[in-house]
Biopython code that builds the backbone (N, CA, C, O; Angstrom):
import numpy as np
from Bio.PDB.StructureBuilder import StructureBuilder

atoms = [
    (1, "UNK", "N", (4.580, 2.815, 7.804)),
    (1, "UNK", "CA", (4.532, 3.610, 6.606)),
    (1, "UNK", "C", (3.626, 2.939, 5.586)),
    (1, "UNK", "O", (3.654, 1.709, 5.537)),
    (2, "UNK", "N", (2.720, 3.703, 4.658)),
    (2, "UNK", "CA", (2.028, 3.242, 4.149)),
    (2, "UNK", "C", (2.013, 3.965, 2.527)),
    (2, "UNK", "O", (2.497, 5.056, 2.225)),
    (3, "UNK", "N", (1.331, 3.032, 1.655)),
    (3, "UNK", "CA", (1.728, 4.532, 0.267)),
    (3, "UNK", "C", (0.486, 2.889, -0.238)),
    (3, "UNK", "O", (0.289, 1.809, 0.318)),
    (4, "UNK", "N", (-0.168, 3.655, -1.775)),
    (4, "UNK", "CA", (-1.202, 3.141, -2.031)),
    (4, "UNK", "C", (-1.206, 3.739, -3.523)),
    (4, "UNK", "O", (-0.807, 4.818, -3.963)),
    (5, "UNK", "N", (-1.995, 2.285, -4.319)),
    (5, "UNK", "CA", (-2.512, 3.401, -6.069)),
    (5, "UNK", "C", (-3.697, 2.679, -5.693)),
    (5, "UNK", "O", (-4.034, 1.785, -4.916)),
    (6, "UNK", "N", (-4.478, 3.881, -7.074)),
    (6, "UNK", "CA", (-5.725, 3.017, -7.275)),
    (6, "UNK", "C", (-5.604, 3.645, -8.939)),
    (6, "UNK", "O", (-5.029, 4.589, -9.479)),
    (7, "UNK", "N", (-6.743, 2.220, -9.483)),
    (7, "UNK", "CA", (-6.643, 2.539, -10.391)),
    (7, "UNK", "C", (-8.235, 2.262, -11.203)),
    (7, "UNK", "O", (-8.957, 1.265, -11.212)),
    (8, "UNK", "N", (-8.375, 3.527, -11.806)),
    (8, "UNK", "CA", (-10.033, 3.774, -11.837)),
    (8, "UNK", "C", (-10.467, 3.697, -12.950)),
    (8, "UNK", "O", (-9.964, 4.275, -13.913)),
    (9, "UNK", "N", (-11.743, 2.773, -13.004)),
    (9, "UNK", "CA", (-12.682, 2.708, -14.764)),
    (9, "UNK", "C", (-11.991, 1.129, -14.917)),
    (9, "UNK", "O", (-12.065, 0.807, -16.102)),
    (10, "UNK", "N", (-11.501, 0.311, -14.291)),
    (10, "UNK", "CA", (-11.157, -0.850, -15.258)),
    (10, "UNK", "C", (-12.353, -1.895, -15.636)),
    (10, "UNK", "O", (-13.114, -2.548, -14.923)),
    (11, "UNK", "N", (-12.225, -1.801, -16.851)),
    (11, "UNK", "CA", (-13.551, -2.023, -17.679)),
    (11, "UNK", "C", (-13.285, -3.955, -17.248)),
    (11, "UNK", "O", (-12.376, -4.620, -17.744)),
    (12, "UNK", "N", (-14.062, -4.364, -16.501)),
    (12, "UNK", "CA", (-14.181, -5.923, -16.089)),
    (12, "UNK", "C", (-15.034, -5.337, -14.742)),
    (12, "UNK", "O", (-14.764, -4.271, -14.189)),
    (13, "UNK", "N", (-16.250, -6.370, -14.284)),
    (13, "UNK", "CA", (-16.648, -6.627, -13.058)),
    (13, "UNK", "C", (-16.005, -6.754, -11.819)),
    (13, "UNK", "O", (-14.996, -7.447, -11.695)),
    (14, "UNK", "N", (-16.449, -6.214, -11.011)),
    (14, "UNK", "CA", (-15.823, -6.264, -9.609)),
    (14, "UNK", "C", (-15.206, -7.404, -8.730)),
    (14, "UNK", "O", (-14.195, -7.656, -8.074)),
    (15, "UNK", "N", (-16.804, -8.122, -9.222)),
    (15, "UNK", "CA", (-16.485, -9.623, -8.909)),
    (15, "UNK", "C", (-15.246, -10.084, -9.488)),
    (15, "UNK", "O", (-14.289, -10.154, -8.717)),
    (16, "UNK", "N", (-15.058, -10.447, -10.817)),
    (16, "UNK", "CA", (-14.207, -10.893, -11.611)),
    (16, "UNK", "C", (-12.514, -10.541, -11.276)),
    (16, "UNK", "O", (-11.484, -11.184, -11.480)),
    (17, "UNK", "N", (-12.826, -9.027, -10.585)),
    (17, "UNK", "CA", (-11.105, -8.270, -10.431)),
    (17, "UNK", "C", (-10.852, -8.936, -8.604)),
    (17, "UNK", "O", (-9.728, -9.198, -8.177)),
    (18, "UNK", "N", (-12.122, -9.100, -7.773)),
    (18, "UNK", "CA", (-11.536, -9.873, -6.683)),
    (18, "UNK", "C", (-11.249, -10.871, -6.516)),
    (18, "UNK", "O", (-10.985, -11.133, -5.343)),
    (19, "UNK", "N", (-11.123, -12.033, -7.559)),
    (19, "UNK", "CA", (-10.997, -13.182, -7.733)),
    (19, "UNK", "C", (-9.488, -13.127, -7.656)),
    (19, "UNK", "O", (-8.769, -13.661, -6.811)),
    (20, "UNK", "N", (-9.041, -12.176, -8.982)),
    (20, "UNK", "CA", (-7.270, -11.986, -8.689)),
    (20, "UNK", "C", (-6.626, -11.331, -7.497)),
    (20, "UNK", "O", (-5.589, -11.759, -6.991)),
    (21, "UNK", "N", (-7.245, -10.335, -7.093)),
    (21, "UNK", "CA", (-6.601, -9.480, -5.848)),
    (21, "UNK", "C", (-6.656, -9.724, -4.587)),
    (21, "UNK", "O", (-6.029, -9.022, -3.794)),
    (22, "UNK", "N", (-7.535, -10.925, -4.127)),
    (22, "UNK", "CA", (-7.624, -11.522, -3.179)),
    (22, "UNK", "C", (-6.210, -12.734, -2.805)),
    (22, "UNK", "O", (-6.016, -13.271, -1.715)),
    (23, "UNK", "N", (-5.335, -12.923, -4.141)),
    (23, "UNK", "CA", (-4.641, -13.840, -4.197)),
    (23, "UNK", "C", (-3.448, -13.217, -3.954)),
    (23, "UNK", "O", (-2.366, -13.805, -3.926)),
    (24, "UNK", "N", (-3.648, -11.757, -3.734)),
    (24, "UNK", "CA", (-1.970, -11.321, -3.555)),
    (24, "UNK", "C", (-1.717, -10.484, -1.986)),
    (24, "UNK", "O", (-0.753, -10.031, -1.369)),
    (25, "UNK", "N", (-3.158, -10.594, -1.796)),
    (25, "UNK", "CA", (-3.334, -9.807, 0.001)),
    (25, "UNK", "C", (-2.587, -10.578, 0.869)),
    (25, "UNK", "O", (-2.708, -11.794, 0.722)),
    (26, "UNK", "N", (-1.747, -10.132, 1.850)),
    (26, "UNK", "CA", (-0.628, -10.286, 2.100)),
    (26, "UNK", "C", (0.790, -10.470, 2.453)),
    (26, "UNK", "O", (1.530, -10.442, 3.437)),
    (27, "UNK", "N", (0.829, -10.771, 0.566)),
    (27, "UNK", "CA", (1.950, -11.492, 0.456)),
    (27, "UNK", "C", (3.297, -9.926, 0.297)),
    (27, "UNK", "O", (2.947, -8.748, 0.354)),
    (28, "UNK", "N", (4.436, -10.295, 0.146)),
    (28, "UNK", "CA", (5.158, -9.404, -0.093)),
    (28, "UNK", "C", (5.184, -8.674, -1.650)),
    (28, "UNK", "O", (4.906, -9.282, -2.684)),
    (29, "UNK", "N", (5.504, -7.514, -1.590)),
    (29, "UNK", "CA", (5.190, -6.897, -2.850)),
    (29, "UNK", "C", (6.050, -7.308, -3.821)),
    (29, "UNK", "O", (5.527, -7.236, -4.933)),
    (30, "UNK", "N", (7.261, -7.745, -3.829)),
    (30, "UNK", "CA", (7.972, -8.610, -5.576)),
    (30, "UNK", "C", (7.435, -9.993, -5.481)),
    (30, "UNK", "O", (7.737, -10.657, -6.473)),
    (31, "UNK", "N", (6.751, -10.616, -4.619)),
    (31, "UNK", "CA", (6.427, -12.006, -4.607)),
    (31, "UNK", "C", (5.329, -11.455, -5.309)),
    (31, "UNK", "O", (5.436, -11.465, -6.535)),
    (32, "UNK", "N", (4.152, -10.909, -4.749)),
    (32, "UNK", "CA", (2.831, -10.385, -5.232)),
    (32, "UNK", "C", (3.032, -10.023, -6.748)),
    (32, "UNK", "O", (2.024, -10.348, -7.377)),
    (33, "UNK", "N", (4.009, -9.452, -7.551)),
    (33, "UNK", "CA", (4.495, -9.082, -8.510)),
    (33, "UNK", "C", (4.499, -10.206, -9.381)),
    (33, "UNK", "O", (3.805, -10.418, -10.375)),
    (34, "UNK", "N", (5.407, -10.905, -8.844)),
    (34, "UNK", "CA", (5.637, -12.352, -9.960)),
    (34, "UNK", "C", (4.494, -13.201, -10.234)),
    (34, "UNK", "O", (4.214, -13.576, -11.372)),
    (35, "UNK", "N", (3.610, -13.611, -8.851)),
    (35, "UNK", "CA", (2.512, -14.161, -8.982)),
    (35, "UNK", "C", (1.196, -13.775, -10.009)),
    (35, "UNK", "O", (0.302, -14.515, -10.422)),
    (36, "UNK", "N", (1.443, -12.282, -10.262)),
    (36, "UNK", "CA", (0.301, -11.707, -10.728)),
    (36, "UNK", "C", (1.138, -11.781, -12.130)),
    (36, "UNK", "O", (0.270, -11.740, -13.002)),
    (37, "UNK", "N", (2.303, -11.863, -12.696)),
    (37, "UNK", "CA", (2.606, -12.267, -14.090)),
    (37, "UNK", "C", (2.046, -13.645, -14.542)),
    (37, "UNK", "O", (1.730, -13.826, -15.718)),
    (38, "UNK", "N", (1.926, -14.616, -13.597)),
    (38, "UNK", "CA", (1.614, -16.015, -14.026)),
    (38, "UNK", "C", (0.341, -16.353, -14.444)),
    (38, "UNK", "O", (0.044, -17.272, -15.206)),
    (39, "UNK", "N", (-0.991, -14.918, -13.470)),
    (39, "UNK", "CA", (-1.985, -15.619, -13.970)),
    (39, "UNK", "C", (-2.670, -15.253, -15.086)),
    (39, "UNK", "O", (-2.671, -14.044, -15.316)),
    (40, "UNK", "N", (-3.191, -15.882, -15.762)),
    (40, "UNK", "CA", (-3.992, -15.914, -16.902)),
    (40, "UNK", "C", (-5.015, -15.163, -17.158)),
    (40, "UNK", "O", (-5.947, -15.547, -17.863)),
    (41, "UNK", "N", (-4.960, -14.137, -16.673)),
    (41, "UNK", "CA", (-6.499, -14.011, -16.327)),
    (41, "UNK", "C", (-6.368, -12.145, -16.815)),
    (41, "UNK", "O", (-5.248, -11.644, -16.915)),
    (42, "UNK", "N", (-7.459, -11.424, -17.037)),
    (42, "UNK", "CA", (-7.222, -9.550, -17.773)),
    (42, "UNK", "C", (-7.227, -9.004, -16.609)),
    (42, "UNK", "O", (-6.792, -7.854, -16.552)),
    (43, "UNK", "N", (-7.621, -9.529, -15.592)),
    (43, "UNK", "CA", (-7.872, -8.439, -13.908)),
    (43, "UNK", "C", (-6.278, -9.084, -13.214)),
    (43, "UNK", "O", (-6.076, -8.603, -12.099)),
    (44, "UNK", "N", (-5.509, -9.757, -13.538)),
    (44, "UNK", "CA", (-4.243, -10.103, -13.399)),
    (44, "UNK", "C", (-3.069, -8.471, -13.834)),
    (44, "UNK", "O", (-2.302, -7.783, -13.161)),
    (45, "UNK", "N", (-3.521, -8.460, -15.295)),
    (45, "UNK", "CA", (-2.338, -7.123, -16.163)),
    (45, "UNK", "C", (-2.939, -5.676, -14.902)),
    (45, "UNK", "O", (-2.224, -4.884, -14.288)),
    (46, "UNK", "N", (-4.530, -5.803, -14.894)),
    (46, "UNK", "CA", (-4.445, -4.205, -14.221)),
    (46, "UNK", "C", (-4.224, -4.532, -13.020)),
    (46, "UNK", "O", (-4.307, -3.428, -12.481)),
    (47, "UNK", "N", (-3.960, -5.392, -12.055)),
    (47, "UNK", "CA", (-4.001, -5.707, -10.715)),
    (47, "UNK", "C", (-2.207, -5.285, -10.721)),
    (47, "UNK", "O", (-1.799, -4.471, -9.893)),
    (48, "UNK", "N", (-1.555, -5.721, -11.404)),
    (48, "UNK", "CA", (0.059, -5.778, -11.693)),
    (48, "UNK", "C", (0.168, -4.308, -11.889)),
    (48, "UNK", "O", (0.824, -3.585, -11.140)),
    (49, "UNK", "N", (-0.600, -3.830, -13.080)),
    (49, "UNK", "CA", (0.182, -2.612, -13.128)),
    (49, "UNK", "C", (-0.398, -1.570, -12.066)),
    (49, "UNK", "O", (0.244, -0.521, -12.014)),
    (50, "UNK", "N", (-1.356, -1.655, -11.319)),
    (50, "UNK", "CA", (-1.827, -1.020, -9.566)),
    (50, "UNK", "C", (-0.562, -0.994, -8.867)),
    (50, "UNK", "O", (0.039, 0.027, -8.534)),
    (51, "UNK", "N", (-0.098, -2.514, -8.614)),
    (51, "UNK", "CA", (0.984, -2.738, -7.817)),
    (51, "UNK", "C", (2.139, -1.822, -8.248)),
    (51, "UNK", "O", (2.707, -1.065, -7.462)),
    (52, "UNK", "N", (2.503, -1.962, -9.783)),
    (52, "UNK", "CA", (3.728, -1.182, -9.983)),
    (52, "UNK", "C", (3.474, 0.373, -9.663)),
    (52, "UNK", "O", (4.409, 1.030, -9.203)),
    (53, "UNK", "N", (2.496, 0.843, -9.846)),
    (53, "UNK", "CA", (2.282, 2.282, -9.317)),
    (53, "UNK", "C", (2.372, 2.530, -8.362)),
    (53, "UNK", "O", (2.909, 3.607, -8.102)),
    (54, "UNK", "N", (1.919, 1.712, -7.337)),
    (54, "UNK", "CA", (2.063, 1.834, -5.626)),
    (54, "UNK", "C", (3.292, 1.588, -5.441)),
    (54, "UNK", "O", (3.480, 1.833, -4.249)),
    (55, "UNK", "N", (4.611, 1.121, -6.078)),
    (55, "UNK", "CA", (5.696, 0.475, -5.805)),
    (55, "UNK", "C", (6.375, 2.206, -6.458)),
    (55, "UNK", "O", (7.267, 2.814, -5.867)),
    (56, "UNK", "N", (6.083, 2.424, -7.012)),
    (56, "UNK", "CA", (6.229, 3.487, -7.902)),
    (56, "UNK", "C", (6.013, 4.598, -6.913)),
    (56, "UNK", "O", (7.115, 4.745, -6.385)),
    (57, "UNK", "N", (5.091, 5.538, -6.337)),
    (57, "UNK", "CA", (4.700, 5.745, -5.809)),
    (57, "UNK", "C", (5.458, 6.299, -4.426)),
    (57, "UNK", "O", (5.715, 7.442, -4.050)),
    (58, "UNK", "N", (5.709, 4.947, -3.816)),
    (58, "UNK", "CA", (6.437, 4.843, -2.822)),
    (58, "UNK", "C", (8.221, 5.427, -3.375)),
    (58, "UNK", "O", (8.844, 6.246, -2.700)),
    (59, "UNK", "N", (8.653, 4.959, -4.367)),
    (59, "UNK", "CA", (10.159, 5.365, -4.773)),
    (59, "UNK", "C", (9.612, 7.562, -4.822)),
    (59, "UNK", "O", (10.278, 8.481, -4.346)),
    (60, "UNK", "N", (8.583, 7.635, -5.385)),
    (60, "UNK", "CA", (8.953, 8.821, -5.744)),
    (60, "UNK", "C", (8.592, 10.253, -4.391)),
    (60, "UNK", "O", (9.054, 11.391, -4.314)),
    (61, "UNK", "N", (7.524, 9.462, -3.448)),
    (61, "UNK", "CA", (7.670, 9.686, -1.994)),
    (61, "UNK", "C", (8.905, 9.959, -1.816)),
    (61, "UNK", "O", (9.170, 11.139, -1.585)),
    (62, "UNK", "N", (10.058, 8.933, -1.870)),
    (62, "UNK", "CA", (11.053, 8.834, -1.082)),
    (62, "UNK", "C", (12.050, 9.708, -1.587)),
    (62, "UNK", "O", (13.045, 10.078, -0.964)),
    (63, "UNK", "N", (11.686, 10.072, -2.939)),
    (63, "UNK", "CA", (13.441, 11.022, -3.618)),
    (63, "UNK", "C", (12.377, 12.339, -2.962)),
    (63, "UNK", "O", (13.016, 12.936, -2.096)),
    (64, "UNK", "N", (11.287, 12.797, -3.098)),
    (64, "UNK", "CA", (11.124, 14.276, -2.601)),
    (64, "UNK", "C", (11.190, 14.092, -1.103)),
    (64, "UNK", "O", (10.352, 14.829, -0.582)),
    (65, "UNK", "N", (11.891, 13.364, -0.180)),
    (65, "UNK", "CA", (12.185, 13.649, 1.142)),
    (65, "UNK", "C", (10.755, 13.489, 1.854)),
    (65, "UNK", "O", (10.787, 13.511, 3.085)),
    (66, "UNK", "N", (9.843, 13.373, 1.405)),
    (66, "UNK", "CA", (8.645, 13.023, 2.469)),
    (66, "UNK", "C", (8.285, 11.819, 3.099)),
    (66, "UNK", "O", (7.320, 11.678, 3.850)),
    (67, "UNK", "N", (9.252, 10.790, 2.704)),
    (67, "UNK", "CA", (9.240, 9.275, 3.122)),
    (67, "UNK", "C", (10.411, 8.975, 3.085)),
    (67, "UNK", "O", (11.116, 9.387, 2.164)),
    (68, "UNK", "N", (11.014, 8.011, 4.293)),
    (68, "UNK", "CA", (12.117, 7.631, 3.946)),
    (68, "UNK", "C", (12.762, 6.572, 2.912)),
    (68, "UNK", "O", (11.828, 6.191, 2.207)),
    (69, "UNK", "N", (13.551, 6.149, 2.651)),
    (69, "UNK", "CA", (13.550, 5.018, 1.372)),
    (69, "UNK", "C", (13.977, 4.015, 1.847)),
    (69, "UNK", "O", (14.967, 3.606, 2.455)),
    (70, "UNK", "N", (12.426, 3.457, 1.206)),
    (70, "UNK", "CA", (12.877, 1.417, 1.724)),
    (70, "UNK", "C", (12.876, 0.940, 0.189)),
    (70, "UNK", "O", (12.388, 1.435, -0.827)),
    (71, "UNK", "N", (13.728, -0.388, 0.472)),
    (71, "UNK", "CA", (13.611, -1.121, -0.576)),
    (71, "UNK", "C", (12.632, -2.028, -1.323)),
    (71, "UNK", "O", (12.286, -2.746, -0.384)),
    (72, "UNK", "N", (11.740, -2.619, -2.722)),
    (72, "UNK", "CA", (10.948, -2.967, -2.540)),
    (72, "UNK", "C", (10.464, -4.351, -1.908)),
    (72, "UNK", "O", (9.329, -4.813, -2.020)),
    (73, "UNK", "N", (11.571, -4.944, -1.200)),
    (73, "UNK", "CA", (11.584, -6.028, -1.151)),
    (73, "UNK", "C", (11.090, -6.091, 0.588)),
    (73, "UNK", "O", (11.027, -7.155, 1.204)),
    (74, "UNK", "N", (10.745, -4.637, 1.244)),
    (74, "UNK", "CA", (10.075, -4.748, 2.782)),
    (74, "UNK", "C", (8.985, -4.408, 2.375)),
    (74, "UNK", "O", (8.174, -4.690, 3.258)),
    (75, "UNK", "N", (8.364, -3.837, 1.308)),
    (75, "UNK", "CA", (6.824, -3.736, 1.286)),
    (75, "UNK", "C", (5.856, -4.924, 0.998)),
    (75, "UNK", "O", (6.053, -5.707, 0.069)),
    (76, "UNK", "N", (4.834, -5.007, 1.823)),
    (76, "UNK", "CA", (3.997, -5.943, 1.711)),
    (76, "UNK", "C", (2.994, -5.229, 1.204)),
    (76, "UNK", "O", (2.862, -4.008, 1.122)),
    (77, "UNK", "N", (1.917, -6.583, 0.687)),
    (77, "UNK", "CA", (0.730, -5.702, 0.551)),
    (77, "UNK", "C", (-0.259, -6.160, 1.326)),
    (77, "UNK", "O", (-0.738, -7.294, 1.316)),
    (78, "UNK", "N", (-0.697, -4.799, 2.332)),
    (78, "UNK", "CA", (-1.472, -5.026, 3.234)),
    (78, "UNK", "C", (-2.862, -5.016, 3.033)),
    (78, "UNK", "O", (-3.590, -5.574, 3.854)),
    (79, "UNK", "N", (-3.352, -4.416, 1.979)),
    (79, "UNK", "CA", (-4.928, -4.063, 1.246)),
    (79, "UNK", "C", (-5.115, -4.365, -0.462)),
    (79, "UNK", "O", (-4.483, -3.629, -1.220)),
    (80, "UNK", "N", (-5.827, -5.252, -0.939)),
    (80, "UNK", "CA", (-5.443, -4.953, -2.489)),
    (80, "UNK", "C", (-7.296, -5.710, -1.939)),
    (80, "UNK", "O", (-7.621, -6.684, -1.261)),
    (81, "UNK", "N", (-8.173, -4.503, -2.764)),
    (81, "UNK", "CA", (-9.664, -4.775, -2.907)),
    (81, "UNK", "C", (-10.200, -4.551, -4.191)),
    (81, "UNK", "O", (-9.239, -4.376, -4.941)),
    (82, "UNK", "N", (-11.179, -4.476, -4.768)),
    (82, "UNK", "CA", (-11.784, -4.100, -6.160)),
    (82, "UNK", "C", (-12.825, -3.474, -5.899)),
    (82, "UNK", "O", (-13.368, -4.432, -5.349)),
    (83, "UNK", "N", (-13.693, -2.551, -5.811)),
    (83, "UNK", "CA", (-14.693, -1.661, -6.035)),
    (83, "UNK", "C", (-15.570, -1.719, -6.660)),
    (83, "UNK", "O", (-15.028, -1.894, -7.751)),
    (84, "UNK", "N", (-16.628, -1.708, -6.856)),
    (84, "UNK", "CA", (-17.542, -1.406, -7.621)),
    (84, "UNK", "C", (-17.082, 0.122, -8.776)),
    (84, "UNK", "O", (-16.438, 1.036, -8.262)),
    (85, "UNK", "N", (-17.351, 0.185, -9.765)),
    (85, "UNK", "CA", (-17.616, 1.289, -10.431)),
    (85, "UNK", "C", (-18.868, 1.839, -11.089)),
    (85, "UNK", "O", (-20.021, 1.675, -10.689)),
    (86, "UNK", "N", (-18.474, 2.506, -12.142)),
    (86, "UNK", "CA", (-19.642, 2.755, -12.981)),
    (86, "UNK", "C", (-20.229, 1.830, -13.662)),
    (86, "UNK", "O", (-19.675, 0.734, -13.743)),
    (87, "UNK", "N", (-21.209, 2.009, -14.166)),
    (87, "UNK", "CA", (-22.114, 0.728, -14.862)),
    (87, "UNK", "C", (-22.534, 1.394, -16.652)),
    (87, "UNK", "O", (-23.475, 2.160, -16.859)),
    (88, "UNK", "N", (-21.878, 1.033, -17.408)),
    (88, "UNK", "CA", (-22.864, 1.944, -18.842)),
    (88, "UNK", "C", (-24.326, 0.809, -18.983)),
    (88, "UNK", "O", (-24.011, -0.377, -18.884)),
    (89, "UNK", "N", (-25.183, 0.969, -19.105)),
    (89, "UNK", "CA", (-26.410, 0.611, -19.727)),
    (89, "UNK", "C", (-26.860, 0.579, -21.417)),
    (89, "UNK", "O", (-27.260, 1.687, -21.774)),
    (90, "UNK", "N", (-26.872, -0.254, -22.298)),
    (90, "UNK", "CA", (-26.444, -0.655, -23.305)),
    (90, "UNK", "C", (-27.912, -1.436, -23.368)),
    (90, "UNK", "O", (-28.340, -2.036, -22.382)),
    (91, "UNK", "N", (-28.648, -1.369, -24.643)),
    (91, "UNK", "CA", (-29.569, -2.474, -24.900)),
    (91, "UNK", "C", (-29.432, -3.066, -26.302)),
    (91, "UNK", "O", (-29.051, -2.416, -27.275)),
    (92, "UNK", "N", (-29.850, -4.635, -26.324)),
    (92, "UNK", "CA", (-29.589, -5.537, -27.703)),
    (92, "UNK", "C", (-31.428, -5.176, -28.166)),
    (92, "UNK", "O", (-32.385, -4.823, -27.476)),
    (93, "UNK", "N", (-31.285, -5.463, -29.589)),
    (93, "UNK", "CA", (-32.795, -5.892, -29.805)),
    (93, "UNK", "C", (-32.875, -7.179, -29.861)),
    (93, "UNK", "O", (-32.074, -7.867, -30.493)),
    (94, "UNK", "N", (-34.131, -7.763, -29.017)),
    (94, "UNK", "CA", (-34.816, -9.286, -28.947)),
    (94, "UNK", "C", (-35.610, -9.751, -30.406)),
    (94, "UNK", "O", (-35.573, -9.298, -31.550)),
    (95, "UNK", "N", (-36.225, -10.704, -29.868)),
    (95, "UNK", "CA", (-37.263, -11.227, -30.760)),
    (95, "UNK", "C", (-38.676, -10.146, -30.586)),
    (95, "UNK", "O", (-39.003, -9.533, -29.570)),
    (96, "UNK", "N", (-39.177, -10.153, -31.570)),
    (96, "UNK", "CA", (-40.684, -9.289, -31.444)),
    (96, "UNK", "C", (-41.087, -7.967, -31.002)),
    (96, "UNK", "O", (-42.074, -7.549, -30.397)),
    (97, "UNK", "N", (-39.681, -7.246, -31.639)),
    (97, "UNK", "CA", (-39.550, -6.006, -31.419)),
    (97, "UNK", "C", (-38.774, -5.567, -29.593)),
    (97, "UNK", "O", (-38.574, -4.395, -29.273)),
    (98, "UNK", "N", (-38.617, -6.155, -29.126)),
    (98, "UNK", "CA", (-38.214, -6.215, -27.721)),
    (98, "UNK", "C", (-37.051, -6.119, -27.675)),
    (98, "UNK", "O", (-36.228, -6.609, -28.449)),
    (99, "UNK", "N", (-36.859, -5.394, -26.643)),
    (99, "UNK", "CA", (-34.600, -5.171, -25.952)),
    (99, "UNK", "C", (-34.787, -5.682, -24.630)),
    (99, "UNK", "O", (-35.713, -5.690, -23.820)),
    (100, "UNK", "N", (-33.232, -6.243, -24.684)),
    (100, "UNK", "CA", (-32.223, -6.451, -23.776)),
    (100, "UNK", "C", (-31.836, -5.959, -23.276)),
    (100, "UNK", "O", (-31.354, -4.994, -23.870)),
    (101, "UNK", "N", (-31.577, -5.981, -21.711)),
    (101, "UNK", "CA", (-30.587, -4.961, -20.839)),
    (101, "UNK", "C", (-29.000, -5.967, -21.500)),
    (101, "UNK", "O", (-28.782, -7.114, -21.890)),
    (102, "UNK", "N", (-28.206, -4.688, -21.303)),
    (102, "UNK", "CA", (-26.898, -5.085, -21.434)),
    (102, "UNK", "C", (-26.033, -4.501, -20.455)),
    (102, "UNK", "O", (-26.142, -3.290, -20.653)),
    (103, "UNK", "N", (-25.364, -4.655, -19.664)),
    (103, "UNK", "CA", (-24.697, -4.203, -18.395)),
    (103, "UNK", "C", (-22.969, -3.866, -18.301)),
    (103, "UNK", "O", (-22.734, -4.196, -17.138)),
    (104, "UNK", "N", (-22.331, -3.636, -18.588)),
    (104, "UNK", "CA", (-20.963, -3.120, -18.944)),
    (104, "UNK", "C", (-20.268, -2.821, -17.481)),
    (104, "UNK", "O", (-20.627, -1.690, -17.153)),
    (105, "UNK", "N", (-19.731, -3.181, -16.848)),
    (105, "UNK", "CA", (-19.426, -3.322, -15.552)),
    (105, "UNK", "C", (-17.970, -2.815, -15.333)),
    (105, "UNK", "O", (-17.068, -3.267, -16.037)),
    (106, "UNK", "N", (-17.713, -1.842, -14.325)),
    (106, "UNK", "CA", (-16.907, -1.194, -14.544)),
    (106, "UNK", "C", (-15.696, -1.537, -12.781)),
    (106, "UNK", "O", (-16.362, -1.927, -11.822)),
    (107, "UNK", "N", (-14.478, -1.411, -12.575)),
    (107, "UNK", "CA", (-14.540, -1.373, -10.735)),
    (107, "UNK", "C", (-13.320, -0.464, -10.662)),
    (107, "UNK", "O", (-12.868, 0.137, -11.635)),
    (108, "UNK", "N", (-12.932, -0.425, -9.691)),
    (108, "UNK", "CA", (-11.923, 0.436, -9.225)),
    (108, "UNK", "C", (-10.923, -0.638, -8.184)),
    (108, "UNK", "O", (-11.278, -1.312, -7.218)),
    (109, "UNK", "N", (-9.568, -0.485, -8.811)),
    (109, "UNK", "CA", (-8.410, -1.089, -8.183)),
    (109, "UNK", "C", (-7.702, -0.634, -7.278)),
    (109, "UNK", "O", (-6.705, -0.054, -7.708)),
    (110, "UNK", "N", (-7.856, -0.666, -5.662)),
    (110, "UNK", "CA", (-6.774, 0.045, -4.712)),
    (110, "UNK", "C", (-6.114, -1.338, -3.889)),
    (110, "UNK", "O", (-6.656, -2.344, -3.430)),
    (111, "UNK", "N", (-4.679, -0.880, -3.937)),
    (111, "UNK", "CA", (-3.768, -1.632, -3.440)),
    (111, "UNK", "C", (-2.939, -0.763, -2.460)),
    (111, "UNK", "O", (-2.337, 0.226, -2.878)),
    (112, "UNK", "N", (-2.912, -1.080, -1.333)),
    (112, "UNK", "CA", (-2.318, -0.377, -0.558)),
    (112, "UNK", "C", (-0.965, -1.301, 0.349)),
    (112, "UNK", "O", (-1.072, -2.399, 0.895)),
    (113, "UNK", "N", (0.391, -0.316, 0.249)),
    (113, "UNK", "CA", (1.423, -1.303, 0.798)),
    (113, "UNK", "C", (1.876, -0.914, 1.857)),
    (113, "UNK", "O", (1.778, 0.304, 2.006)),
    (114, "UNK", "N", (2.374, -1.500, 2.728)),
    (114, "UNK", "CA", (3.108, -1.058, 4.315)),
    (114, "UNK", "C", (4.470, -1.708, 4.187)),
    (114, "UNK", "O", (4.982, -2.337, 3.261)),
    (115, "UNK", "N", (4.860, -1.404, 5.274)),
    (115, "UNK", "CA", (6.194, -1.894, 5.818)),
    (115, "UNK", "C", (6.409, -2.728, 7.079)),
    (115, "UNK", "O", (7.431, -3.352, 7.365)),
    (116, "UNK", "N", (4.782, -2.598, 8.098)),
    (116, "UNK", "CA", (5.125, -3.265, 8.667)),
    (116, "UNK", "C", (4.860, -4.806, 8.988)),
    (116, "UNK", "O", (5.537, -5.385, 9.837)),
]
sb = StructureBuilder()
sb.init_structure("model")
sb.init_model(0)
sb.init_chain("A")
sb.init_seg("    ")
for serial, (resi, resn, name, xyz) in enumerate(atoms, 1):
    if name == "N":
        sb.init_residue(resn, " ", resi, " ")
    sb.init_atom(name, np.array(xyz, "f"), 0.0, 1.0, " ", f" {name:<3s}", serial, name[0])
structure = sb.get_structure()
């Protein structure tokens, strides 16, 4: 059984959000939970609240009868990646009349959990 969030537009680099989500691939989903409270880091809060949606997710699968109900303590997480997203394009002015690229980096959070 499988159930999954994603969560789209989170304004941080891709790079930056796989640094955290690589650290919870996996592990079990309330362990993955606690770990992602400890770290320090802004791709930590949206990586956590992915998880609670997929945890989420899965409970509300299970009251409309289309999944059976497990507890959260058999879900693992079998997939948690970061995406690339959109990019806004933004320019500074330089010295001597001249601009800057400015790059605003955008990714997409999917965490996907199983049971087995």
């Amino acid at each position: 059984m499988e159930v999954y969030a994603v969560t789209r537009n989170v304004p941080m680099s891709a790079q930056k959000m796989r640094e955290v989500v690589r650290q919870i691939q996996g592990l079990p989903a309330v362990e993955a939970r606690a770990l992602l409270s400890f770290i320090p880091r802004k791709g930590a809060r949206y990586a956590e609240l992915t998880l609670r949606s997929a945890l989420a997710n899965a409970e509300e699968l299970a009251r409309q009868g289309k999944m059976e109900r497990v507890p959260p303590e058999r879900w693992r997480v079998r997939l948690a990646v970061a995406e690339t997203g959109v990019t806004y394009h933004r320019w500074i002015p330089k010295a001597r009349g001249s601009a800057g690229p400015i790059r605003k980096r955008h990714c997409h959070v999917r965490i996907v959990l199983s049971t087995d």
